[in-house]
C-alpha positions, 0 to 999 in steps of 0.5 A: 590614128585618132583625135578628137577634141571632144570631151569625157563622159561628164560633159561638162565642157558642153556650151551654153549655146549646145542644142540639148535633144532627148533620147529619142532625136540622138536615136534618130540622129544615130540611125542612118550610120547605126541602124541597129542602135535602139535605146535600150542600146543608149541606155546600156552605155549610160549605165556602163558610165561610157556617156553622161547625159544630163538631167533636167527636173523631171529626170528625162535624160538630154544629149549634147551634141558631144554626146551624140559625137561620143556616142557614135565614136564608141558606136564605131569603135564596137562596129569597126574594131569589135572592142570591149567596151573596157578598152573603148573607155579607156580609148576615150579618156586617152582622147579626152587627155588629147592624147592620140591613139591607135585603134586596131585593125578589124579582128579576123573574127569580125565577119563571123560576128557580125555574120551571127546576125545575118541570113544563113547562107551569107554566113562563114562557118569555119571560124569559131571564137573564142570566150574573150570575143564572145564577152565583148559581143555580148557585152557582158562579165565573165560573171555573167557569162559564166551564169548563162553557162549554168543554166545551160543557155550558152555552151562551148563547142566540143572542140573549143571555142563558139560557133556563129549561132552562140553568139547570135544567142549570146546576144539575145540572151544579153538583150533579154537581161536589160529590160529585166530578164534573167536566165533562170527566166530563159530556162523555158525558152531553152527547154521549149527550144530543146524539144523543137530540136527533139522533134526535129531529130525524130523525123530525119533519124531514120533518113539520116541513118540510111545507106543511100548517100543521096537520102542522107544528104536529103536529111540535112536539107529537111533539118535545114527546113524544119528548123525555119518552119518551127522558127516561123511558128514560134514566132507567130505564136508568140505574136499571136499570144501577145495580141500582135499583127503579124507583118 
């Protein structure tokens, strides 16, 4: 069960005495639990209408610490409970009300998730989820989710449902779009992506195809290979292009 006593997202009931920190110090306070969140993140929130914080005459936003609280309540709530952000509103109002409410327990789905983002190796592979999960991963509308499927940056698996690596662009893709970029942008990164893929097939077709189980297998590991070093390079020139340091 949980309760709280904070407030919605108004938060009008916020005291004189509340201490109001900029965008920047609530980022630095989320950090050490979320060490994921970035404005971006904050701002997509406040845009969705789950926090509402104040706005002094120049327009710069100002958190109370209800705000802050909210915050990594619903910040909890997608890390713990892998929530749609719908669900994590109403959640909120319920506790505004003082009401209690059950939240459930973590989705089996959760691990391969959150697995999207880490090391290949560490990552399940047997599970795959489905179109409502991937909504609430990527944090976007059936409309949204259709439009990405247009232009040919999301696909369902031939068997149903999405596998780790969907969801890791499902993400991205989502990302991209809050600071502007939309998916008729995204067309030349998935056909520059598509020809990495091409080249990469060109070279282990013929070990693929050959008769010697041993060499076969030695495909895939040289797919596996490819594919980073092409990933390494993209990268590079990329940062390069943009004039950064590489780390």
């Amino acid at each position: 069960m949980l309760r709280t006593p904070t407030g919605g997202a108004g938060h009008g009931t916020a005291t004189a005495g509340d201490r109001l920190v900029s965008i920047g110090t609530v980022l630095n306070q989320l950090r050490d639990e979320f060490p994921e969140v970035t404005i971006s993140k904050i701002r997509f929130l406040e845009a969705e209408g789950l926090v509402e914080p104040r706005r002094t005459a120049s327009g710069y936003r100002k958190f109370s610490p209800q705000d802050v609280e909210r915050l990594a309540q619903i910040l909890r709530m997608q890390r713990d409970h892998y929530l749609p952000l719908k669900v994590i509103r109403e959640h909120l109002d319920a506790l505004a009300r003082g009401e209690q409410i059950k939240l459930p327990s973590p989705s089996p789905q959760r691990d391969l998730l959150d697995g999207a983002w880490e090391p290949e190796g560490d990552r399940p592979t047997a599970t795959r989820v489905g179109r409502a999960e991937l909504l609430a991963a990527a944090e976007v509308s059936e409309e949204e989710l259709a439009e990405w499927e247009s232009y040919g940056l999301i696909a369902a698996g031939a068997e149903g449902g999405y596998d780790a690596e969907t969801v890791t662009v499902a993400r991205l893709v989502a990302d991209l779009g809050r600071f502007g970029l939309e998916p008729r942008h995204l067309r030349a990164v998935k056909a520059a992506a598509d020809r990495e893929a091409g080249l990469v097939e060109q070279v282990v077709a013929p070990l693929r195809r050959h008769r010697n189980p041993q060499t076969r297998a030695h495909a895939e590991a040289t797919v596996k290979e490819l594919a980073g070093l092409s990933i390494r390079l993209h990268a590079a020139l990329v940062q390069t292009a943009l004039g950064l340091r590489l780390p």
